[in-house]
N, C-alpha and C positions, 0 to 999 in steps of 0.2 A: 504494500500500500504506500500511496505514495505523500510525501509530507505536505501540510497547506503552502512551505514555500516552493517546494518544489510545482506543485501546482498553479501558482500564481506566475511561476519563474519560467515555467515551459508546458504553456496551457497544450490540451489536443486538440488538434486540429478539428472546428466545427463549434466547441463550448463553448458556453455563453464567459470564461474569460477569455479564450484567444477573441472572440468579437470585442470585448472591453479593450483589447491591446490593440490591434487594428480602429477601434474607435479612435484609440489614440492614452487611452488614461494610462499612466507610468505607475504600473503595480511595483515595482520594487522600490519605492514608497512606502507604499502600504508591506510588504514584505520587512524592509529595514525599523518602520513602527512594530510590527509584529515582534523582533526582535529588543526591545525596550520594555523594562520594566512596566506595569501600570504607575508607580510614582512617577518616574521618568517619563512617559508620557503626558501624565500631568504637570511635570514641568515644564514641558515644550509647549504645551497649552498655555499655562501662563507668563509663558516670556512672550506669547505672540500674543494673548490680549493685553501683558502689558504695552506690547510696542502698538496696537490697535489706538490703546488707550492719550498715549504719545502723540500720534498722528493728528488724532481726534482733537486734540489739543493744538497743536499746531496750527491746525488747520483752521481753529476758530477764534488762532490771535490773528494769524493774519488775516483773516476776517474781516474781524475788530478794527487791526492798523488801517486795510484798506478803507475802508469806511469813512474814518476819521481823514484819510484822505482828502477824500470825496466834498464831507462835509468841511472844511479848512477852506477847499477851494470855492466854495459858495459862499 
């Protein structure tokens, strides 16, 4: 029998993941998560909403600045 990564990694020919891989979606991804603890998964999860969180931020100083722009020139 053959393993889930092995399965993901060299689907057969016709399954519904060789069509995933030919869709295009990169399962050794999801393979290399498979290998990660569940803590460590959760930390990868929250380093990416922390930096989500960063962005989000960012994005609504410069908002902000721009605005003030706007308004300055009026």
């Amino acid at each position: 029998m053959r393993s889930p990564e092995e399965k993901l990694l060299n689907p057969r020919p016709g399954s519904k993941i060789a069509e995933a891989v030919r869709y295009g979606l990169d399962l050794t991804l999801v393979v290399g998560n498979l290998q990660l603890t569940p803590q460590q998964r959760l930390e990868n999860l929250q380093g990416a909403m922390d930096s989500v969180e960063k962005l989000r931020s960012a994005v609504a100083l410069k908002s902000k600045k721009d605005k003030r722009k706007v308004n300055d020139r009026h």
